[in-house]
N, C-alpha and C positions, 0 to 999 in steps of 0.2 A: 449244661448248668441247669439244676431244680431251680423253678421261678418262685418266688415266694409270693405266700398267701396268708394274709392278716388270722392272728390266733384268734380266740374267741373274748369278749372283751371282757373287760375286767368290774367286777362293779364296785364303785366309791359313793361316797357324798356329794350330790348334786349341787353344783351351785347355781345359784340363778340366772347370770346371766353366760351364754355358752361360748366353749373356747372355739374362735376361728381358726382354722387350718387352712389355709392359703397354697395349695401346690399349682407350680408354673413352669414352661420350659420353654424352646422359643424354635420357632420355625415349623411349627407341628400342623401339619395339614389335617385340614378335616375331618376326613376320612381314617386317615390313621391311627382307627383304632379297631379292637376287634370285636365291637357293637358295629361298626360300619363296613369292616372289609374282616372277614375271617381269615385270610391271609397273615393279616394281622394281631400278632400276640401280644397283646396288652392287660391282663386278668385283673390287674390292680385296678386300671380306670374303668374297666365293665362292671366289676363289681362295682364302684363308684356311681356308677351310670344306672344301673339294675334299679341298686336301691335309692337313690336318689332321683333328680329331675334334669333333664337333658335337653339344651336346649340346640335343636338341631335343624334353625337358620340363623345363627349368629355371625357377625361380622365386626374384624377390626375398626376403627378406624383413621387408622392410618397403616399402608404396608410396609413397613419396617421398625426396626426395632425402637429406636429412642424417640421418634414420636407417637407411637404404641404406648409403649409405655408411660411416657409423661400422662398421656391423655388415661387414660385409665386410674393410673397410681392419685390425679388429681379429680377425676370425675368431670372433666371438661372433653370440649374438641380442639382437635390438633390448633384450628385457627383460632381458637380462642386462648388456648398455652403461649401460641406464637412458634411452639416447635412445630414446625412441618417436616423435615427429617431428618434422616442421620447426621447432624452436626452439632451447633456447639445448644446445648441444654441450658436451662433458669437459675442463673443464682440464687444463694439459700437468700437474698434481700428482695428477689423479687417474685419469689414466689405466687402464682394467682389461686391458690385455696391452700385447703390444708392435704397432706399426702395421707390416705386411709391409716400410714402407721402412728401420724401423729392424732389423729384423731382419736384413735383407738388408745391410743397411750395417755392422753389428756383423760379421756374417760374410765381411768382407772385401769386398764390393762396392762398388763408383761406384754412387751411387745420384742420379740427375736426377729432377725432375719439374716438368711442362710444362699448364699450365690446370689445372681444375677438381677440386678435393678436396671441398670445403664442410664441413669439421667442426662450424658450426654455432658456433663461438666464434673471438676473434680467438686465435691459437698461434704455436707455434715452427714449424717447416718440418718436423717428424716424424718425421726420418730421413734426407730429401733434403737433401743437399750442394750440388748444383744447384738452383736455383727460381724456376719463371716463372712467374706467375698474372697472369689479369685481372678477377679477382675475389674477395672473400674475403682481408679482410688476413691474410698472414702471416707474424711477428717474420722476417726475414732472406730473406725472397721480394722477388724483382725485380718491380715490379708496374704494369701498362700504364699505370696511371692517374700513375704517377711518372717512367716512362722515357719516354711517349709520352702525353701527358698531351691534345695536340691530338687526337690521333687516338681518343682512348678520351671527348672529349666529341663529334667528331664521330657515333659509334655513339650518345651518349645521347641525340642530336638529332634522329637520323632513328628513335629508337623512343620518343620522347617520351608519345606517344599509342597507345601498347599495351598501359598497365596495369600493377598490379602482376606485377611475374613475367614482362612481356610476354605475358601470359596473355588479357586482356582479348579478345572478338570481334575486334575489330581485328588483334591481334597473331598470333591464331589464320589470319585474312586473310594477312593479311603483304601483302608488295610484291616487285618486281624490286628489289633492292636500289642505292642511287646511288653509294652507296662502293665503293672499291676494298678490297679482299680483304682486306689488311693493316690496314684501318682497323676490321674486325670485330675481336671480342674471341679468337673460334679462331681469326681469319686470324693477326693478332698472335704469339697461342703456338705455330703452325708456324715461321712465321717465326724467331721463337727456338729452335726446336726443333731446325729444321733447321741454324741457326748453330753451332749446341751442336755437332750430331753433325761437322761438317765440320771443326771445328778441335780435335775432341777429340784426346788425346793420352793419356790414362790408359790405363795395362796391365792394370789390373784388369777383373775382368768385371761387364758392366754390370747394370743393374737401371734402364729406362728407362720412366718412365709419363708417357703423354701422353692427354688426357684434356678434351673437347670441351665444351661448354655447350650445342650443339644437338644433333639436330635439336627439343629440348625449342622451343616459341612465346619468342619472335617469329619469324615463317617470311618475313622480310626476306630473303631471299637472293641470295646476289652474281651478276652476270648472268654469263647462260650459262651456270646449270646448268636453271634449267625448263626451256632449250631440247630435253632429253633425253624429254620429255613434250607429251602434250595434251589440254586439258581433255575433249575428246573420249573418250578412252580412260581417264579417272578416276573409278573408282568411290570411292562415298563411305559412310557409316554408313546402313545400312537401319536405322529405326525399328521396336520391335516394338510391340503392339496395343495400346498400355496408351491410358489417358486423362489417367494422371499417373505419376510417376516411383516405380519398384516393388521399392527395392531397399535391403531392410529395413534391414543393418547399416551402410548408406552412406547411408538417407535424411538429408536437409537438408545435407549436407556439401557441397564443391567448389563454393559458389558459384552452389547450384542458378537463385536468380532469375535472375541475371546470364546465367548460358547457357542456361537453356530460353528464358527473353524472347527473346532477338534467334535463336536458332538455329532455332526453332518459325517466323517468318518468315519466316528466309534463301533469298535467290535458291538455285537449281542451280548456278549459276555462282559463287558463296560458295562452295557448298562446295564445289565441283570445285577450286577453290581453291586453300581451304584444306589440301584433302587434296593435294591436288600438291606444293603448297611444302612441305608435310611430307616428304613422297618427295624434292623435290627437297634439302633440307637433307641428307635423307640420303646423296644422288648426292653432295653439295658435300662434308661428312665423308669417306666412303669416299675419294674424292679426293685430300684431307690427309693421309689412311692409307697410299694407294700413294704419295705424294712424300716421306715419311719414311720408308718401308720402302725404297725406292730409292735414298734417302741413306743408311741403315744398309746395306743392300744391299752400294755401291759402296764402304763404308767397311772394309767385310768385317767387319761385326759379326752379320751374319745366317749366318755358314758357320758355329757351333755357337750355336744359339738357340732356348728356344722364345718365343711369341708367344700370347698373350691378346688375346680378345676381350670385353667383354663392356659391357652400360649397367647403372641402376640399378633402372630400372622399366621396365614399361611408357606408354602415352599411350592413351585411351579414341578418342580424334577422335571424338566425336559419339554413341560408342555408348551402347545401355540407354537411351535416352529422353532426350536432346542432353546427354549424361554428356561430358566431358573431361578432361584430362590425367588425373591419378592420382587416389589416396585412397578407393580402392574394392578389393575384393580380388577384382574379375571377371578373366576370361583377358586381355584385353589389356592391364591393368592392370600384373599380378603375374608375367608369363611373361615371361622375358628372353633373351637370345640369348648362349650361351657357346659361345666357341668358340676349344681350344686347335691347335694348329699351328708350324710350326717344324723347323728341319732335323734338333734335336736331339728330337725325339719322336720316341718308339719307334715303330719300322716297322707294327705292328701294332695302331697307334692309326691310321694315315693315311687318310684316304679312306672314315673311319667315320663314322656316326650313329650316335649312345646315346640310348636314352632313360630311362634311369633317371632318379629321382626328383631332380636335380641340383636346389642352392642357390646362391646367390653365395656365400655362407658358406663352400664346399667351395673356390676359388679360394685362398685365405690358404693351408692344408694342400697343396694341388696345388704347388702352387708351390714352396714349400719345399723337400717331398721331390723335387719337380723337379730343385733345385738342390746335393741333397744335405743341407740345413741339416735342425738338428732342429728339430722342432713345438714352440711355446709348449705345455708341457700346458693350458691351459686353451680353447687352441680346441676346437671345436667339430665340425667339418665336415669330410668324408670326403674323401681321399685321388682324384680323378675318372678320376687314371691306373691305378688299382688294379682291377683288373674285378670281384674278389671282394668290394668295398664299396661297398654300396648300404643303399636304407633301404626300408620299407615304402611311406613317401607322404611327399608335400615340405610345408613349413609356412612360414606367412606371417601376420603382425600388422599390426592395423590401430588405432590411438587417436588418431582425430579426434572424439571424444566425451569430455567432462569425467565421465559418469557411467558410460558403458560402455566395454568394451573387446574385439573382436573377431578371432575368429583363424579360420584355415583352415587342413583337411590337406587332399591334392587327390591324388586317384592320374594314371593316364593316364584312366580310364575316368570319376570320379566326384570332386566335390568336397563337402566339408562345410564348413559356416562356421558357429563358433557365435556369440554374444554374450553377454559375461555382465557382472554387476554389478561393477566395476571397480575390482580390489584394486592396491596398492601391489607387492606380489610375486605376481608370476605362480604361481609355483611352491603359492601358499597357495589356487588356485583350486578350488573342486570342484564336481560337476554340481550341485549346489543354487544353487551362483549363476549359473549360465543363466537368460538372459531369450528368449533368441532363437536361431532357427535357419533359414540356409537348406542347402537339397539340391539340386544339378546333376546329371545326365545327361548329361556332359560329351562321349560318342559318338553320341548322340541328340540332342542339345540346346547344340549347343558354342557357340551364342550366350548360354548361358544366361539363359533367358527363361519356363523353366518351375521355379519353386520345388516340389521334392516332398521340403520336407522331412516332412511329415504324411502321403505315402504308407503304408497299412495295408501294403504290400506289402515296401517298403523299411526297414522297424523294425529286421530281424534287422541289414540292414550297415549303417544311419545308427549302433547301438550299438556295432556294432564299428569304425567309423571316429569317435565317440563316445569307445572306450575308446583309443583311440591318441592323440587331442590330449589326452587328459587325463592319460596318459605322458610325450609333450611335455611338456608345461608343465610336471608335475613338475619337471623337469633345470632349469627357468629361474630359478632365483636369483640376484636382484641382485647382478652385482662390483663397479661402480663405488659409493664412497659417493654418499650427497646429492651431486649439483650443481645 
């Protein structure tokens, strides 16, 4: 299958203030792209990347999907939403800011949006006036399982047997997919996406988010895009020397039995696999990217625009002792790929790499002042076009434990993680409730596989990266009430 590649753009009449392009998909690890790993075919987002600005040490915060995203979509942290993970999400009555779509929509913008949000509860559309999903009810969204009802149980038939999440070995496997394009859940939301943009007609400037459910398992994918691959040239998770699974604030988490049993077996050919179809979902995404940027392109909504990239977490594939997808706060986990670009970025962002301390959290604030609009004061997260604002070290939360709760600051060089006895407000934590600690070597050690948090040597900076998370967490008091 030809990968497509954006036409040349079209020229209109500039309005003043420029249209957002928002694309997102979810489980997408770091490196999975083909500015990072040339294995990896991605053209859509390198070109993205080329010409735009990359910000390449960014981090979630939070590993999984519905506290990712709430925190992001509102411009807070996880412990300040109150969502710490995958359950039940904020009513539209208790909302603690405003969501970037209503923002953007109060301030005079069309605001569309296209797949995947996951608030975590069923809601209202949040902002978006436009709304496609194929997943996740919500009050006034157009929804596959309603408009396309055959095609959205054909998808539940060919991954019947993938498990919760399509997560299960199997779904990790995946297949050459037997459906056609449209019959998956992101083929679907292109499809409408791309309807949207070609009969659109609104003057105003847009604020467009479109937003993918893969390459997250099941790695079912629609044929001809492995073909861009071969198991031959697929490298896969090197295992490090343990005997058992060595990773203190994420022990028993993610399903351990379930993935060490069958992955501790698994042919070469598994996982040459599984790791392919993972790359190849990504080739299939990217894909999606450049046929809607080609129809914004030729609609001439891209001649003053900028453009977002970005997923919610990372995906382990195998690593730390047959570790997968999320719920761990190691690098491939919590490291995400941002990446702004657009005709309307400033000349002196273009063809950059930054590596400052960046969040997802920072995208809500970017954006905005991108647009001219003013900041909710209660966000949280730095301005990414501003050169003069950075932070010391980036932070990330983890509570897949009913008794603990575990956090990480992580420079470029060095990360810490601690764990402690597991209060209601963050903010009320101090070093006496520490239970646990690991230390990474993050330029020596970038698999991390060597815990020195007990290093005699390393005391002076585990205390001062010590006294920073425990600054963090100051700032994080609860704004939403109970939910």
């Amino acid at each position: 299958m030809a990968l497509y590649s954006c036409k040349p753009k079209v020229e209109t009449t500039i309005q003043e203030r420029p249209n957002i392009i928002f694309l997102m998909d979810d489980q997408h690890r770091w490196d999975a792209l083909g500015v990072e790993n040339d294995i990896v075919i991605t053209p859509t987002l390198d070109k993205l990347a080329n010409e735009g600005v990359r910000f390449t040490q960014a981090v979630c915060q939070a590993p999984m999907c519905i506290a990712s995203r709430n925190s992001m979509m509102f411009g807070l942290y996880a412990n300040q939403t109150g969502v710490l993970r995958n359950g039940r999400g904020i009513p539209d009555d208790k909302l603690p800011n405003k969501t970037l779509a209503q923002v953007f929509q109060e301030a005079g913008y069309e605001t569309a949006g296209f797949g995947k949000t996951h608030w975590g509860i069923r809601c209202s559309t949040r902002g978006f006036e436009t709304r496609f999903a194929a997943e996740v009810v919500e009050d006034g969204a157009t929804m596959m399982k309603d408009l396309d009802p055959d095609k959205k149980q054909r998808y539940l038939d060919e991954t019947i047997d993938y498990g919760p999440g399509e997560e299960d070995p199997s779904g990790y496997i995946g297949e050459t997919s037997a459906l056609p394009e449209g019959d998956h859940r992101d083929g679907w939301v292109t499809e409408k996406c791309l309807d949207y943009i070609k009969n659109r007609e609104d003057e105003r400037p847009l604020f467009m988010y479109l937003s993918f459910l893969k390459p997250h398992a099941g790695h079912n994918v629609p044929e001809g895009f492995e073909d861009h691959y071969t198991l031959e040239q697929t490298k896969y998770a090197e295992q490090p020397p343990w005997q058992k699974d060595n990773s203190p604030h994420a022990e028993g988490v993610n399903r351990r039995e379930l993935y060490e049993g069958f992955w501790k077996n698994a042919t070469e050919e598994q996982w040459k696999e599984m790791t392919m179809r993972y790359y190849a979902n990504c080739t299939w995404i990217d894909d999606m990217f450049g046929r809607t940027l080609a129809a914004l392109e030729e609609k001439g909504l891209l001649e003053n625009s900028i453009i977002v990239y970005v997923t919610d977490h990372g995906e382990m594939l195998g690593e730390r002792y047959y570790r997968f997808n999320k719920y761990c706060l190691y690098e491939s986990s919590i490291r995400v790929p941002i990446i702004i670009s657009g005709s309307a970025l400033p000349e002196e962002w273009k063809g950059q790499k930054d590596a400052r301390p960046a969040e997802l959290v920072d995208v809500y604030p970017t954006l905005l002042k991108a647009a001219g609009i003013e900041v909710p004061e209660q966000a949280v997260g730095m301005n990414l076009l501003e050169k003069n604002e950075t932070r010391t070290a980036s932070f990330c939360a983890l509570h897949e434990r009913e008794d603990e709760a575990s956090f990480m600051v992580r420079t470029q060089e060095h990360k810490l993680i601690l764990s402690f006895a597991r209060k209601e407000d963050a903010s009320a934590y101090s070093k006496t409730d520490i239970v646990g600690g690991e230390f990474y070597d993050l330029k020596n050690d970038p698999q991390e596989w060597n815990n020195l948090y007990d290093a005699d040597e390393l005391k002076t900076l585990i205390t001062e990266m010590t006294g920073l998370m425990m600054a963090k967490l100051s700032t994080m008091r609860k704004i939403t009430p109970d939910i």
